[in-house]
LUMKOLPA-659295 format. One line per 10 residues: their letters; for each residue x, y, z of C-alpha. Coordinates in Angstrom, 3 decimals, decimal comma. Each point is the difference from the previous one (the first is absolute). Last residue first. Layout:
A	X/Y/Z  ...
***
This chain:
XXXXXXXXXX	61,274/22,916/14,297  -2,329/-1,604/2,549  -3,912/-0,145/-1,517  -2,158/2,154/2,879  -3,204/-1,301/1,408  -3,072/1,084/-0,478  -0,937/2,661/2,851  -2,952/-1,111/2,496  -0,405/2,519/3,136  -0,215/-0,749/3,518
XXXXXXXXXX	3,245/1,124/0,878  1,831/-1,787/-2,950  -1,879/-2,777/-1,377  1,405/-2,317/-2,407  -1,148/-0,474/-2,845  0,070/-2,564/-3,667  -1,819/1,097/-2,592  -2,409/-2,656/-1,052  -0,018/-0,842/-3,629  -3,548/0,964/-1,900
XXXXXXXXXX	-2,402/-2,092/-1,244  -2,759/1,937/-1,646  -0,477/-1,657/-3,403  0,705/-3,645/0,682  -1,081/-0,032/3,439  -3,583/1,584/-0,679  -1,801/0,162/3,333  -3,120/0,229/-0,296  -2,278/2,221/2,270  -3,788/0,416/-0,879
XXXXXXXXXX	-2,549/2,636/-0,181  -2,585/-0,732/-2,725  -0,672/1,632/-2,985  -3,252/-0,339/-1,031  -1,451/-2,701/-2,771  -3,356/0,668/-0,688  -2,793/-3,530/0,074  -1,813/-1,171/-2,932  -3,068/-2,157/-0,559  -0,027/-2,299/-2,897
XXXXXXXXXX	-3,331/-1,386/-1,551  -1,355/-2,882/-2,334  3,003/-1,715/-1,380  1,362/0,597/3,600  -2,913/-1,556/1,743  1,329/-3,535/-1,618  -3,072/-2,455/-0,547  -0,130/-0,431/-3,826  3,867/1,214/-0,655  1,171/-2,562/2,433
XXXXXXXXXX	-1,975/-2,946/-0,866  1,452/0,277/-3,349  3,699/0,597/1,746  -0,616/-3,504/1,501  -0,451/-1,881/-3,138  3,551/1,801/-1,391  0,491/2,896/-2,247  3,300/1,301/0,341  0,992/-0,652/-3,372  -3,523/1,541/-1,092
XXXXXXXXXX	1,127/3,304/1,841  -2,373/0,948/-3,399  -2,777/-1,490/2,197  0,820/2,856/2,647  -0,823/2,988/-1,972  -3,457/-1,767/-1,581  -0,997/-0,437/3,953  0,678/3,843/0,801  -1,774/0,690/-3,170  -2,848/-1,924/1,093
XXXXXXXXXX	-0,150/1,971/3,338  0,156/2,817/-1,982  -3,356/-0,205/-1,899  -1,303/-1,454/3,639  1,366/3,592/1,455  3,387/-0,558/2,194  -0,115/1,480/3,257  2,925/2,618/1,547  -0,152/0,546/3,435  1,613/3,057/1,917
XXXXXXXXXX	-1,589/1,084/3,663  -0,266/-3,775/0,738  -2,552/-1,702/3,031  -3,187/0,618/-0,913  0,322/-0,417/-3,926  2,114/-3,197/0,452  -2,235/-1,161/2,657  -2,792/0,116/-3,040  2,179/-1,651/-2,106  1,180/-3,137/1,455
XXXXXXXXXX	-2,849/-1,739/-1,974  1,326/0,778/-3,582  2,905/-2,338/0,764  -0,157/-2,611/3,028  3,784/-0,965/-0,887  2,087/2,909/1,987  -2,900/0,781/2,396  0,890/-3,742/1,501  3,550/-0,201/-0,754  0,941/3,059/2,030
XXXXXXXXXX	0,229/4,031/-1,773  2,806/1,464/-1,933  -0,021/4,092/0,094  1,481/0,723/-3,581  2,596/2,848/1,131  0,365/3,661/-1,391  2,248/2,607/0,008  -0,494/3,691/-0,990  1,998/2,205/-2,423  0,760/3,511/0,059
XXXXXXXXXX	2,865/0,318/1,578  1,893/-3,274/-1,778  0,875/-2,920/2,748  3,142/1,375/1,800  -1,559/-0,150/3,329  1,861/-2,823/1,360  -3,054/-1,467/1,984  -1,398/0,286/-3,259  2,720/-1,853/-2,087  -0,177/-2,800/2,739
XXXXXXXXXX	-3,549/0,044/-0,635  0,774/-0,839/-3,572  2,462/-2,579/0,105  -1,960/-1,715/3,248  -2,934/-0,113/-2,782  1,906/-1,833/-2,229  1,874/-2,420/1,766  -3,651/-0,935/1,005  -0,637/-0,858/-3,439  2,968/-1,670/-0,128
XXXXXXXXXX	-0,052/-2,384/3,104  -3,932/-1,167/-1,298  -2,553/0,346/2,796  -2,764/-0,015/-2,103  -1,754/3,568/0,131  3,936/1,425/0,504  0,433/-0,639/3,829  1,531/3,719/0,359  -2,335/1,274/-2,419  0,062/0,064/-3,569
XXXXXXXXXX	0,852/2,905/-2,846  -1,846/3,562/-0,941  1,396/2,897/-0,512  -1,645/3,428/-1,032  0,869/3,306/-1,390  2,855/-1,705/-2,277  3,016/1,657/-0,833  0,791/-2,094/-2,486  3,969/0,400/0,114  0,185/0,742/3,813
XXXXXXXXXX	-2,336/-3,373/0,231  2,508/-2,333/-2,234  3,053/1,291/1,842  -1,793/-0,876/3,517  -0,966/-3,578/-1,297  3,064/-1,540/-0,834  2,702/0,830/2,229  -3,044/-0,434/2,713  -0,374/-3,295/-1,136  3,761/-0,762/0,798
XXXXXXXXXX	0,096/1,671/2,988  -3,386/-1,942/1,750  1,689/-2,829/-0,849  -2,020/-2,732/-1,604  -1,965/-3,285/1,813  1,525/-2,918/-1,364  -2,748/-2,689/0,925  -2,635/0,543/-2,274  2,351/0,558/-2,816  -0,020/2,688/-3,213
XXXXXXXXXX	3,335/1,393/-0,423  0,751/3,516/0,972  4,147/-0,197/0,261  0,336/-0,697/-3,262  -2,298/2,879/-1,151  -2,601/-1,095/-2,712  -2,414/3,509/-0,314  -2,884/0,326/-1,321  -1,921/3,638/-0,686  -3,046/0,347/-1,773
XXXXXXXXXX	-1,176/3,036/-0,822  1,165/0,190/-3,725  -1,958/-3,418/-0,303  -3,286/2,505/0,821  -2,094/-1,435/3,381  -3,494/-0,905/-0,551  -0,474/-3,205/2,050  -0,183/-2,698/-3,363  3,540/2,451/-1,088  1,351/-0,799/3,514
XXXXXXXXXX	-0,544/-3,607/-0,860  1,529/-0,495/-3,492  3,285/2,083/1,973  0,258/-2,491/2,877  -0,513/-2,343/-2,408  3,345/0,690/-1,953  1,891/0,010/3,336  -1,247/-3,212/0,856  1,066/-1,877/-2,875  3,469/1,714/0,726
XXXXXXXXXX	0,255/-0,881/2,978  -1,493/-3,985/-0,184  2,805/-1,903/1,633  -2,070/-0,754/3,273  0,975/3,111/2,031  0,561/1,993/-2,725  -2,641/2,507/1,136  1,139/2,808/-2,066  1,111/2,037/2,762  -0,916/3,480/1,534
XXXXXXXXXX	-2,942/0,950/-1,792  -0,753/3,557/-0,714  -3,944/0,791/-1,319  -0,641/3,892/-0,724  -3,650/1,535/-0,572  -0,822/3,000/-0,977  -3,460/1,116/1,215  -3,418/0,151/-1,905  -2,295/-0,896/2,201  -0,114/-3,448/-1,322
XXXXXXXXXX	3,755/-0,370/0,261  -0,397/0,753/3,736  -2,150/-2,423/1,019  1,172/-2,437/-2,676  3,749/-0,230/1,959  -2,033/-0,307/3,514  -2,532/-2,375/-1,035  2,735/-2,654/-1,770  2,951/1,026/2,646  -0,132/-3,993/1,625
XXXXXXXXXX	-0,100/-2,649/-2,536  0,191/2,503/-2,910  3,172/1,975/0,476  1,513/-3,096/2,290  -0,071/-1,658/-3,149  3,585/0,430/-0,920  2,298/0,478/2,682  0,632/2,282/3,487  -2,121/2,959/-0,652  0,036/3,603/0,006
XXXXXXXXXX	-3,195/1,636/-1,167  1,135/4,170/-1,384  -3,300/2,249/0,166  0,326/3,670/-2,231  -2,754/1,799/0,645  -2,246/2,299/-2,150  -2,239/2,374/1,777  3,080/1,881/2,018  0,027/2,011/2,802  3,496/-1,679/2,133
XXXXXXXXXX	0,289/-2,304/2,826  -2,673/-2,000/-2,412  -3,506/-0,973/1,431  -0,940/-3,189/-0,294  -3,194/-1,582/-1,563  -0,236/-3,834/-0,999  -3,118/-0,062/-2,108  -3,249/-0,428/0,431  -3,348/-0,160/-1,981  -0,563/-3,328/-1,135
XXXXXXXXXX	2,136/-2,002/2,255  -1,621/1,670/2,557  -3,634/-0,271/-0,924  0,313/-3,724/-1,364  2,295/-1,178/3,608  -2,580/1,951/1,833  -2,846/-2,192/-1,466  2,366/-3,389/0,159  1,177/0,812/3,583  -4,127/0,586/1,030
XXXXXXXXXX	-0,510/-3,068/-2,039  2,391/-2,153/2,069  -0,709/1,239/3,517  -3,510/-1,153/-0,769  0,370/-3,078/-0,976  2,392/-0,493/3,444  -2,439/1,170/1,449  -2,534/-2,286/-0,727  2,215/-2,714/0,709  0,941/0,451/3,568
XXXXXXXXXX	-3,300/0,844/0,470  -1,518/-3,443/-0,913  3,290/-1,663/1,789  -0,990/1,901/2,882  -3,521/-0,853/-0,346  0,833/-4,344/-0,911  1,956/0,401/3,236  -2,515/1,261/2,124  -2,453/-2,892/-1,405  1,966/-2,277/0,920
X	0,659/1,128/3,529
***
């Protein structure tokens, strides 16, 4: 029985070597030679990509491969932030490295858009209404026009209320169908705690199992690190570990938002008073005022 276990363990180990250097080989051919590709609703060779995100540093902690993806191939690039993460006082020290750090990834100062709305204030707990981000986003995307849009999930990578604010905000706009014609929606799939922190060896599912992945090169990969050190009032022990072992430094994989076919009721906007009737021979007549 000894000896059984001492093989499994044996084997256990050997592939686990080997599982690493196969990620590390594909990780230095990808991140070499690929780059996020998607095709625009309309033929063009130069896109326009807007990232939406809840505060500073969500640009670099979790868009890093996707924003230098497409700034490498020669796209434009737009950031919008929704708050200036004054959550612990620091707004406006925050808003200033938002901007150092968008510059690390890439992204022009012109293109980078922050916005300090009072009802869009950074807090784990105080999730956002979906109408009030709306109000902000929609006018900002009819004035870009973007080709692409990219934001977070419905569990927003970490869970946080705002980020997820976010992405109900845009797929709200979808189900809507007043996003711009020619534009396309996009989500940052979030994955579970283990393929979340195992970094560069979650990559070969990642290639099996996403149609659109974005992977950082090494050269990038540092630049991904050098944009979130200037988040340096962020920068606790625990945010180290994060940028070492995070998959998102490494690689995003996206997901399309479609419209989706829901019924809301909007009391506010579609309230309407009730007429009283009566029914005369089967039929309903509103009834008549007395003069």
């Amino acid at each position: 029985m000894e000896a059984f276990w001492r093989l499994i363990k044996d084997y256990s180990y050997t592939t686990a070597v080997y599982y690493a250097i196969l990620s590390l080989i594909l990780y230095m051919f990808v991140g070499f030679l690929k780059n996020l590709s998607i095709t625009p609703k309309v033929p063009i060779s130069v896109q326009k990509v807007l990232i939406i995100t809840a505060h500073p540093d969500d640009e670099c902690m979790f868009f890093s491969p996707t924003i230098q993806s497409f700034v490498n191939s020669g796209h434009f690039v737009h950031v919008l932030c929704l708050s200036n993460g004054n959550y612990y006082g620091l707004g406006k020290t925050r808003s200033l490295e938002l901007f150092s750090s968008c510059t690390a990834l890439g992204v022009p100062l012109r293109n980078v858009h922050l916005f300090n709305h009072s009802d869009l204030q950074d807090h784990p707990a105080h999730p956002w209404k979906t109408r009030d981000v709306e109000k902000i986003i929609l006018p900002v995307m009819y004035y870009l026009q973007p080709h692409l849009v990219i934001t977070f999930d419905s569990y927003g990578v970490s869970g946080h209320s705002n980020h997820i604010s976010v992405s109900e905000a845009l797929q709200s706009l979808s189900n809507k169908r007043i996003l711009p014609n020619n534009m396309r929606a996009f989500q940052l799939q979030s994955t579970g705690i283990l393929r979340k922190y195992v970094s560069i060896l979650d990559l070969p599912l990642t290639l099996l199992t996403s149609k659109y992945v974005a992977v950082a090169s090494p050269w990038g990969l540092l630049k991904g690190w050098w944009a979130m050190l200037n988040h340096w009032s962020q920068f606790v022990w625990f945010r180290a570990l994060y940028i070492v072992f995070s998959r998102y430094m490494l690689m995003n994989t996206l997901e399309e938002i479609l419209p989706q076919e829901v019924c809301v009721l909007d009391t506010e906007e579609e309230y309407q008073p009730k007429v009283q009737q009566t029914k005369e021979n089967g039929t309903p007549k509103s009834k008549r005022r007395k003069r």
